[in-house]
N, C-alpha and C positions, 0 to 999 in steps of 0.2 A: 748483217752483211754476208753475202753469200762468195766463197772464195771459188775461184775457177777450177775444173778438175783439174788442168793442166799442172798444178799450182801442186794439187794433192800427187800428182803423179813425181811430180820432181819432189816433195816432202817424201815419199817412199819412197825413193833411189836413194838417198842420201841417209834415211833412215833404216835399208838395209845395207848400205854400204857401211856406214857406224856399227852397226851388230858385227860386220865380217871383220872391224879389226880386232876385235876380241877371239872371232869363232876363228880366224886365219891368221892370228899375229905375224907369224913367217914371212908369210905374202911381202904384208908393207914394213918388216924388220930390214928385207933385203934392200928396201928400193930409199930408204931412207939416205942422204949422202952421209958419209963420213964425218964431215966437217963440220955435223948438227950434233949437239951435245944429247947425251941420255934415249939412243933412241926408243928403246919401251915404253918409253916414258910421253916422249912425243908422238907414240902410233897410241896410245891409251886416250890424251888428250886430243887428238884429232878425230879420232874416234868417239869421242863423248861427245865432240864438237856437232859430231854429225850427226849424233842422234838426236841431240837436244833442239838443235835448229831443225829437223827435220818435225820432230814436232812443233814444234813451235812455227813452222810456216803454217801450219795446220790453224791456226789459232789467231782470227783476226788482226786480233787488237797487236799481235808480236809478228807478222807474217811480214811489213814491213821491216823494220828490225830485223829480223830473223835472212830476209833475203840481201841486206846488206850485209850479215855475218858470212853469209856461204859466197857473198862475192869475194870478203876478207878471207876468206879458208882455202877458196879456189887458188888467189895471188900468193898466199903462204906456202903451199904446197908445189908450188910450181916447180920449185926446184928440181922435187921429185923427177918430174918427166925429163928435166934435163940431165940431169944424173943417169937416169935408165938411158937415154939416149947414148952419152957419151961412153960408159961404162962395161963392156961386157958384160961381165959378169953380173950386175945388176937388170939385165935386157928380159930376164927370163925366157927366152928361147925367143923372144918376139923379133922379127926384122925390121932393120932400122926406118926402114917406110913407112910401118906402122906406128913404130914410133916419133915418129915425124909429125905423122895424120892427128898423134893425139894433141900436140901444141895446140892450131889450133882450135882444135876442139874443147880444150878449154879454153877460148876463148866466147865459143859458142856458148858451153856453160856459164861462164858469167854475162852474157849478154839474154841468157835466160832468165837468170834472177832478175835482174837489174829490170824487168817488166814489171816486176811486183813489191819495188820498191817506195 
């Protein structure tokens, strides 16, 4: 069974976006909210989240599987973008229309997966 490139293109986003919480922990230590327990701990497994599923869309037989995991990662993290939004200090210099723009764009993102499910 032949998987779509599309498919391999979104498995390497996600799978260098996994590498970047290790290579940038900073980045997503800031943006994590408050009121989430252990955040190193939670940018490590999110981050592992992403690598593993990112191969693993790669891989027929799990790329189903695999694309309802990054649907469930997408909905888990969402707080994130609410957080940056409301937050100053958590915004990284970004203005809030952009961060606005990112809602629904993840939205976009799981209506991405959810093709290959």
């Amino acid at each position: 069974m032949n998987l779509p490139w599309h498919l391999y293109v979104m498995a390497f986003v996600y799978f260098i976006a996994g590498l970047n919480h290790f290579r940038n922990p900073r980045l997503y230590l800031k943006i994590i909210p408050p009121y989430f327990p252990n955040p190193k701990v939670l940018n490590q497994i999110s981050g592992l989240a992403e690598i593993i599923l990112g191969i693993s869309l790669c891989i027929p037989v799990l790329s189903s599987y695999a694309s309802w995991g990054v649907i469930a990662l997408l909905i888990a993290i969402f707080p994130t973008h609410l957080y940056m939004y409301f937050d100053e200090k958590a915004r990284m210099g970004l203005p809030k229309w952009v961060l606005l723009l990112r809602m629904p764009l993840q939205l976009a993102l799981i209506f991405w997966a959810y093709q290959y499910t």
